[in-house]
N, C-alpha and C positions, 0 to 999 in steps of 0.2 A: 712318206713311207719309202723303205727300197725298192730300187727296180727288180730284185727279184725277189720270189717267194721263197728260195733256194738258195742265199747268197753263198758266198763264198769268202770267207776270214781267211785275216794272215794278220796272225801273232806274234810280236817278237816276244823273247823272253819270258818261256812258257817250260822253264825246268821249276819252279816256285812261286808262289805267292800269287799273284793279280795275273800273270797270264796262265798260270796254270789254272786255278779258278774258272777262266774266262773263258780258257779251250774246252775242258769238259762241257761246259754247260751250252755251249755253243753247238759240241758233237754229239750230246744228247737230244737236243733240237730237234737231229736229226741234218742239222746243214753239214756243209764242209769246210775243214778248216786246215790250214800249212800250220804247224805248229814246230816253232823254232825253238832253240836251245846252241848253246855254242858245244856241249856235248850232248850228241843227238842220244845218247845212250839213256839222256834223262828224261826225253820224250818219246822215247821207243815204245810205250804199255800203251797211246794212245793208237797206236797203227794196231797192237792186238784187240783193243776192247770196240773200236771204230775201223774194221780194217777196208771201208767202203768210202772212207767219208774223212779219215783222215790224213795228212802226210806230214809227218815228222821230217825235219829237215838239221843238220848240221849249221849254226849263222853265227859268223860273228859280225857285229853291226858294224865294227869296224874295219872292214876288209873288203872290201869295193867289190872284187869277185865274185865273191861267198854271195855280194847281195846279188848281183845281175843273176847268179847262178840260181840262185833261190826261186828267186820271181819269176825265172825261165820255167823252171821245174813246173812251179805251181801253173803255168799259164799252159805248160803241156797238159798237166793233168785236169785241170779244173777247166779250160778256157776262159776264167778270168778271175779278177780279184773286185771283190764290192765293198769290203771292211777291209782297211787297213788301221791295226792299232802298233801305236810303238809302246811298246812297254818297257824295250829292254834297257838296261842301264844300271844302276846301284850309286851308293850315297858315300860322301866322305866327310870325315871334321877336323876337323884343326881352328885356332884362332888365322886370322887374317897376314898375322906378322909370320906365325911359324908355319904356313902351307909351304908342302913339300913340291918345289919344281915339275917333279917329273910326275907326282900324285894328279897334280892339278889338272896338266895336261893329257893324262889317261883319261881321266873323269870325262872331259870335253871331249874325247876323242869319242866318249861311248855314247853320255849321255848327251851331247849337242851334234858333233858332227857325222855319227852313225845313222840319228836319227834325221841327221837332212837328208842323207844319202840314201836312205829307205826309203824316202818319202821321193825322191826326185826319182828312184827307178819305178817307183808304182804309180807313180802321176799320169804316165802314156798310156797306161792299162786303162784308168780310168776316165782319161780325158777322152780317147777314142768312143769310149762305150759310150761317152756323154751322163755318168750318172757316180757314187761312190761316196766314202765316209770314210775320214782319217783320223781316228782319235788317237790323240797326242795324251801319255799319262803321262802328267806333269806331279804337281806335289803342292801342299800347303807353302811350301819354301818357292815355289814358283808365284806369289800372293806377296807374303811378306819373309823375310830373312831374321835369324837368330843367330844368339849366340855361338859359333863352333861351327855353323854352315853357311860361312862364307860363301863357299865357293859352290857349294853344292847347290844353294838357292842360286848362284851369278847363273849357272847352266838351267836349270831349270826354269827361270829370268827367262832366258834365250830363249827356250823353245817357247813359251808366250808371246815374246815377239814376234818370232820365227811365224808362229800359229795366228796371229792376227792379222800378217799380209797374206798368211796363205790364204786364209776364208777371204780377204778379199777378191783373191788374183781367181779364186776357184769356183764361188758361188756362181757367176755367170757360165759356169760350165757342167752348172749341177752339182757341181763334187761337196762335201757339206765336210768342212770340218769344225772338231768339239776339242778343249781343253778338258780332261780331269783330274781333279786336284785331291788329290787324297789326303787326310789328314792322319794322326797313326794309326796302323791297321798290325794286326796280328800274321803278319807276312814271313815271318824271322827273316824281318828287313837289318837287324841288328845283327846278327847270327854268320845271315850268307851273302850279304850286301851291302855291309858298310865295311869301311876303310877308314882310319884314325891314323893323326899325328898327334901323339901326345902331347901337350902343352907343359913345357918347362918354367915358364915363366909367370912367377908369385903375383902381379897385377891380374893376371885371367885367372885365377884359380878360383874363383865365388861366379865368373860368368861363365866362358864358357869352356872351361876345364869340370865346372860342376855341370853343365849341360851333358858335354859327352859322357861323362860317370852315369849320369841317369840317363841317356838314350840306353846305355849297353843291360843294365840293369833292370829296366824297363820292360826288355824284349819280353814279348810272348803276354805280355798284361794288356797290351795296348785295349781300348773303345771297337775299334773298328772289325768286320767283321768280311775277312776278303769274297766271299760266296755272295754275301749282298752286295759287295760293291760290286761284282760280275755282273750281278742281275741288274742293276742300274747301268751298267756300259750298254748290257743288249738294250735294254728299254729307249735311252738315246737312238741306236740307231733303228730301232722300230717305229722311230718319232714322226709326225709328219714337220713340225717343228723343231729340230731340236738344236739344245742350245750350244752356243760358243763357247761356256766356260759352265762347268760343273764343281762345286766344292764336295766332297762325302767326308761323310763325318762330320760330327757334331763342333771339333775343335777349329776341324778346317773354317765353316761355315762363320763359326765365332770371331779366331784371329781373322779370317781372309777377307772380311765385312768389316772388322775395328781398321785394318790398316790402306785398306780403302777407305774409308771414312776420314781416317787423318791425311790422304791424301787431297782428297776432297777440299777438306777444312784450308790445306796449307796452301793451296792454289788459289783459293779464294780469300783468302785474308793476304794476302801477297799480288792478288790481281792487277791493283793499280801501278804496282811498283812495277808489274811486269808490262805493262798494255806502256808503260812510259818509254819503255824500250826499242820501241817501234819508229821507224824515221818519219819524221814531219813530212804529213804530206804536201806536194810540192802546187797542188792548186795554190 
C-alpha cells in the first residue's frame, strides 16, 4: 500500500484523454494532485472545481526547465510527490520506408526522451522519502508492433525497457514501478494525438496504408472506456502488490498475450541453435 494516506500525484498530459480522467478522479478522492498540460489553460477548471487540492502547471516534457520547474513548484506546494504517472506523449504512422525524419524525432523527443527526464527529476523526491510509484503509460504497441506504427511502437518499445531496469534499480529503494498498456480507448487519441505520413507507395496500400485509414475512422468507436481505465491506474497504486506490466482492454490483453506467446515459441524452438553459440568451455 502507499506511504501515505494522502498521496500526492503528478500527471503529465492531463489537457485529454487518460490523464485527464485520472486527475479528476484522483481530486475527487480528495488527494492532491500537479496536473500538467503543455497549455495550462487546458487544465485551469481543475484549480477552480479543486482549488485546495489541485495545481495546474504549464509542461512541456520536452524542455528540461519546464520539468525542474514543475517538480520545484509541486515540492513547494505539496512537500512531496508519491505517484508519478507519465502520460504525456501522442502517436504517429507512416510505413517504415516513408517516416518522416524530423516526425520521428519529435515523437522520441516526447514520448521516450521527455519521459526519461521526468522520471530522473522525480526519482530524488522519491528516493529520499524512501517509498513512491511511477507508472509508465505505455500502449498495446509497447507489446507487439503493427502495421503504420513503426515507430510509434519502436518508442513505446523503449519505455519498456526503460521500465524494466528501472523496477529493478528502484524496488530496493521501495519506489515500485507499473507498465500500462492500453489497448484502444475512446481518448480521441486519433483526433488530438496522432500524426500521419501518408503512404504513397502501392505495395503498403492493403497493409498499412489501410491501417491508418481505419485508426482515423475509427476514432471515437473504440472498446475501451478511459474513466475505467483511471480507476484501474488508482487500483495499481492502492496495491499492496502491484504489478510490473498491466494490459486494459480486452484487445490489449488478446494481441499482447498472442505475441508473447510467439515469442515464447520462437526462443524455444531455436534454443539449441542458440545455446551452440556459447564458447566451449575451457575445463
Amino acid at each position: 500500500m502507499p506511504a501515505s494516506s494522502n498521496p500526492v500525484w503528478f500527471i503529465t498530459g492531463c489537457s485529454t484523454g487518460f490523464g485527464r480522467e485520472l486527475a479528476r478522479l484522483v481530486l475527487e478522492r480528495g488527494w492532491r494532485a500537479v496536473v500538467t498540460a503543455r497549455d495550462e489553460s487546458r487544465v485551469a477548471d481543475f484549480a477552480k472545481d479543486f482549488p485546495e487540492t489541485a495545481l495546474p502547471i504549464a509542461l512541456d516534457v520536452t524542455d528540461p526547465k519546464q520539468i525542474a520547474a514543475a517538480v520545484k513548484e509541486a515540492q513547494e506546494r505539496f512537500g512531496t510527490i508519491d505517484v508519478l504517472v507519465n502520460n504525456a506523449g501522442y502517436g504517429y504512422q507512416s510505413t517504415v520506408e516513408e517516416g518522416d525524419e524530423t516526425e520521428i524525432r519529435t515523437l522520441f523527443d516526447a514520448n521516450v526522451f521527455g519521459l526519461f527526464a521526468m522520471t530522473r527529476a522525480v526519482l530524488p523526491v522519491m528516493r529520499a522519502q524512501g517509498n513512491g510509484h511511477i507508472v509508465n503509460i505505455t500502449s498495446l504497441a509497447g507489446l507487439a508492433g503493427f502495421p503504420g506504427s513503426g515507430y510509434y511502437a519502436a518508442s513505446k518499445h523503449a519505455v519498456e525497457g526503460f521500465s524494466d531496469s528501472l523496477f529493478t534499480e528502484c524496488t530496493p529503494l521501495g519506489i515500485r514501478v507499473t507498465c500500462v498498456e492500453p489497448g484502444p480507448f475512446r481518448t480521441d487519441w486519433a483526433g488530438r494525438s496522432l500524426r500521419q505520413t501518408k503512404s504513397r507507395i502501392a505495395a503498403y496500400s492493403d497493409t498499412a496504408a489501410a491501417r491508418m485509414k481505419g485508426t482515423s475512422e475509427g476514432s471515437g468507436k473504440q472498446a475501451g472506456d478511459p474513466a475505467l481505465a483511471a480507476e484501474a491506474m488508482i487500483a495499481i497504486t492502492q496495491s499492496a502488490t502491484p504489478p510490473r506490466n498491466i494490459a486494459l482492454g480486452e484487445r490489449s490483453i488478446t494481441l499482447g498475450l498472442q505475441r508473447l506467446k510467439q515469442k515464447i515459441s520462437d526462443i524455444e524452438a531455436w534454443k539449441t541453435a542458440g545455446l551452440e553459440t556459447d564458447s566451449p568451455s575451457s575445463d
